[in-house]
C-alpha positions in Angstrom: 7.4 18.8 26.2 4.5 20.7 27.6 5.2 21.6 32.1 3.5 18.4 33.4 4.4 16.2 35.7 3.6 12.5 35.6 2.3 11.2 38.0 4.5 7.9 39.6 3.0 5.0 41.4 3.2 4.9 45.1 2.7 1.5 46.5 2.6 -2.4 45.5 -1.1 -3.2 44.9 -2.1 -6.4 46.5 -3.2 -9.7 43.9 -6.9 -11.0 44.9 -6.2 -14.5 46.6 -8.7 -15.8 44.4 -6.6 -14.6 41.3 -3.4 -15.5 42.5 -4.0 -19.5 42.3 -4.5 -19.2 38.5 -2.8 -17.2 37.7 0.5 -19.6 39.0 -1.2 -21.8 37.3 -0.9 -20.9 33.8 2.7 -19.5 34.8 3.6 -23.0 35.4 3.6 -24.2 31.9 5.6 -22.6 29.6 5.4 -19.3 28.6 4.6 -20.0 24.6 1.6 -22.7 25.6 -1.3 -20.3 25.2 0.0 -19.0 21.8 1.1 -22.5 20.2 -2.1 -24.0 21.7 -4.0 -21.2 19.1 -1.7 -21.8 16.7 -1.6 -25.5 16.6 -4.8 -26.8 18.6 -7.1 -24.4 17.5 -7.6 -23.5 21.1 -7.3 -20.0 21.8 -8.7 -19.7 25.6 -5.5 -19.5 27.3 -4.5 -16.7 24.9 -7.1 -14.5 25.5 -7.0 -15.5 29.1 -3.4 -14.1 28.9 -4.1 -10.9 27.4 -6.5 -10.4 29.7 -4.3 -11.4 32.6 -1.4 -8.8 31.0 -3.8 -5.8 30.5 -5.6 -6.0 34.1 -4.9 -3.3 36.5 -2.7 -6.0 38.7 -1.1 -9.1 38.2 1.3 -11.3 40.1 4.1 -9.8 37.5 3.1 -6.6 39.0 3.3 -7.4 42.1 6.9 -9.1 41.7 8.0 -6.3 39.5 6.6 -3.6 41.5 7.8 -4.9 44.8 11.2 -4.9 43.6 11.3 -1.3 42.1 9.4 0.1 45.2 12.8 -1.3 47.2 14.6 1.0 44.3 12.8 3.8 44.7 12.2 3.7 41.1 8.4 3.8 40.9 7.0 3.9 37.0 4.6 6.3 35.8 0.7 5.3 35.8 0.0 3.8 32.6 -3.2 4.8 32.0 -2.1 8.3 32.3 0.8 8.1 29.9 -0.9 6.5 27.3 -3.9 9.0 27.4 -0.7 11.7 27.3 0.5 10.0 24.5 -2.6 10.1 22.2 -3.2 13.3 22.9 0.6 14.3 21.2 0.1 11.9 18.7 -3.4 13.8 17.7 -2.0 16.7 17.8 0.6 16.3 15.3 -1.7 14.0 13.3 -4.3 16.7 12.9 -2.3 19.0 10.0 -1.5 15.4 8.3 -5.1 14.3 8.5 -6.0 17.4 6.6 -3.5 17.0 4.4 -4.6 14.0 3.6 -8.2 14.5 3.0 -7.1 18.1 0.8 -4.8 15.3 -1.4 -7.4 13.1 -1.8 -9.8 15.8 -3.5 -6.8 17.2 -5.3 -6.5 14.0 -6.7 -10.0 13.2 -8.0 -9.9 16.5 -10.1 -6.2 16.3 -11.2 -7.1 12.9 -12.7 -9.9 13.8 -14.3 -8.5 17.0 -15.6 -5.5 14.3 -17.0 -8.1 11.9 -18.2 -9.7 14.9 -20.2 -6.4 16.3 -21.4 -5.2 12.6 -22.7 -8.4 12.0 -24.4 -8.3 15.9 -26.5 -4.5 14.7 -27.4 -6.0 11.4 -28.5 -8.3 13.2 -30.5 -5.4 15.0 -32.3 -6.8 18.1 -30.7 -4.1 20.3 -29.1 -3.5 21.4 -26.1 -1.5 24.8 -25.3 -0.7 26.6 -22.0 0.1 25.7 -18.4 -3.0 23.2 -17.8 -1.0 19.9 -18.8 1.9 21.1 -16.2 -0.6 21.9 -13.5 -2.7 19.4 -13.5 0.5 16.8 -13.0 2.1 18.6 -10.7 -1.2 18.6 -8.3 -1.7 15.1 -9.2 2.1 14.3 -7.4 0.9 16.9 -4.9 -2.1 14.9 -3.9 -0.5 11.4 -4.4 2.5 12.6 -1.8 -0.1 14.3 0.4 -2.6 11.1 0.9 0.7 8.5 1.5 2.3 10.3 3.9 2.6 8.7 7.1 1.3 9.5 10.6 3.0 9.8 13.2 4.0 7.2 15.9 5.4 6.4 19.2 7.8 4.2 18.3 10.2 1.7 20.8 13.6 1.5 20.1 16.0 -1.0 22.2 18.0 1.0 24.1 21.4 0.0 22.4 20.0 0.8 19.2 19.1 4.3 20.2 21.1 6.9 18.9 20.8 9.8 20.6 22.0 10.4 24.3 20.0 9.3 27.1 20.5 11.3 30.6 22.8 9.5 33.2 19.9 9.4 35.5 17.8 7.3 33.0 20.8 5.0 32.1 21.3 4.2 36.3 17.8 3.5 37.0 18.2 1.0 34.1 21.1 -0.5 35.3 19.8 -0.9 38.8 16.2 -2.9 37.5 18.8 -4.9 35.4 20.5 -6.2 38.3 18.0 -7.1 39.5 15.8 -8.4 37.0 18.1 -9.9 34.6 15.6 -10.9 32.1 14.2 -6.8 31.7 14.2 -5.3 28.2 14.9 -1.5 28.0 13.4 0.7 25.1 13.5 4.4 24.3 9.9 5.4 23.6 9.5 8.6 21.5 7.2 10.4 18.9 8.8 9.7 15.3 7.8 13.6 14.6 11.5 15.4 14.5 9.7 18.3 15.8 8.7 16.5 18.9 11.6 14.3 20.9 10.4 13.6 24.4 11.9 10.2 25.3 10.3 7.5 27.5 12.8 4.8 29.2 10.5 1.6 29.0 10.8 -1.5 31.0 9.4 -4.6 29.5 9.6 -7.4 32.1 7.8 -11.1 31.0 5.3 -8.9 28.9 4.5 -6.2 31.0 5.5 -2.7 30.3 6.3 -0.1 32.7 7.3 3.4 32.1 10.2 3.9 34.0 11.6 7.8 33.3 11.3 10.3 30.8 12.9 13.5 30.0 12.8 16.7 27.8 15.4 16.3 25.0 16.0 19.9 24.8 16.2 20.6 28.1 17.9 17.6 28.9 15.8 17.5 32.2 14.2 15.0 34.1 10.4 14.9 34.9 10.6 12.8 38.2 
């Protein structure tokens, strides 16, 4: 991983009164309502009121949550500036793909057409000698492989699915949110590029995510 240090959060924001009252509200009822009331009703308000609740800067989660790992001393990361750090890696390893890509994809317009061409000359019992037939397949493959290959991702993997090993620092701070927060999911966040392993430990409490530690793979070091 590049020298940075991300940057944690260093106090419990504070919920607006006036956003507090609906936000118990809604919290109330249970926890599917707003998505079953789409599905089945036809009435999709309280969804988006909940997406919007759960990607605002603060909400009572937060402030529950936040509270609790403040007492830890295990402060996340600022979100916005991980997933800004996070598109910016993902780019970057993108980018060579990209052009891959968009080099297959006018590969493959002339390799078909230079097929198309050859086929029709053998339907016309005229033959064809050399290394054009060869070529032309071989960068028709070429640009088929080159357009479907995949970009890369961050992908989140549940930490006892995770194969590789995860620092003993990483694995207490878990433990210590899971005490108290029984109902916290853990995840391993990391860049599906095996050139580029940089681990996130992810906390995913009632919806909310919160970037708890992450470390350099090959250094094995934490970035706290």
């Amino acid at each position: 991983m590049a020298n940075r240090t991300f940057e944690r959060m260093q106090n419990v924001p504070k919920l607006p009164e006036e956003m507090a009252d609906r936000w118990n509200l809604l919290y109330s009822f249970p926890s599917s309502l707003p998505r079953e009331a789409a599905d089945n009703l036809g009435y999709k308000r309280l969804l988006i009121e909940k997406k919007t609740w759960l990607s605002s800067v603060v909400t009572e989660i937060d402030i529950e949550v936040l509270t609790i790992l403040h007492d830890l001393e295990i402060m996340p990361f600022e979100l916005k500036e991980i997933k800004e750090y996070q598109k910016n890696i993902a780019d970057k390893f993108n980018m060579p793909v990209k052009k891959r890509g968009k080099l297959g994809g006018i590969l493959l317009i002339f390799s078909a057409i230079a097929l198309t061409y050859f086929i029709c000359l053998c339907s016309n019992g005229i033959k064809i000698y050399g290394w054009f037939i060869p070529v032309a397949i071989f960068l028709f493959i070429y640009s088929i492989a080159s357009i479907s290959q995949d970009l890369f991702f961050w992908a989140s993997i549940k930490i006892n699915e995770y194969q590789r090993e995860i620092p003993l620092f990483a694995i207490h701070h878990a433990n210590e949110i899971k005490k108290k927060l029984p109902d916290t999911e853990f995840f391993i966040e990391e860049l599906t590029c095996p050139l580029f392993v940089d681990p996130f430990l992810v906390m995913v409490y009632r919806e909310k995510k919160y970037y708890i530690d992450v470390w350099d793979e090959l250094k094995f070091l934490s970035e706290r």
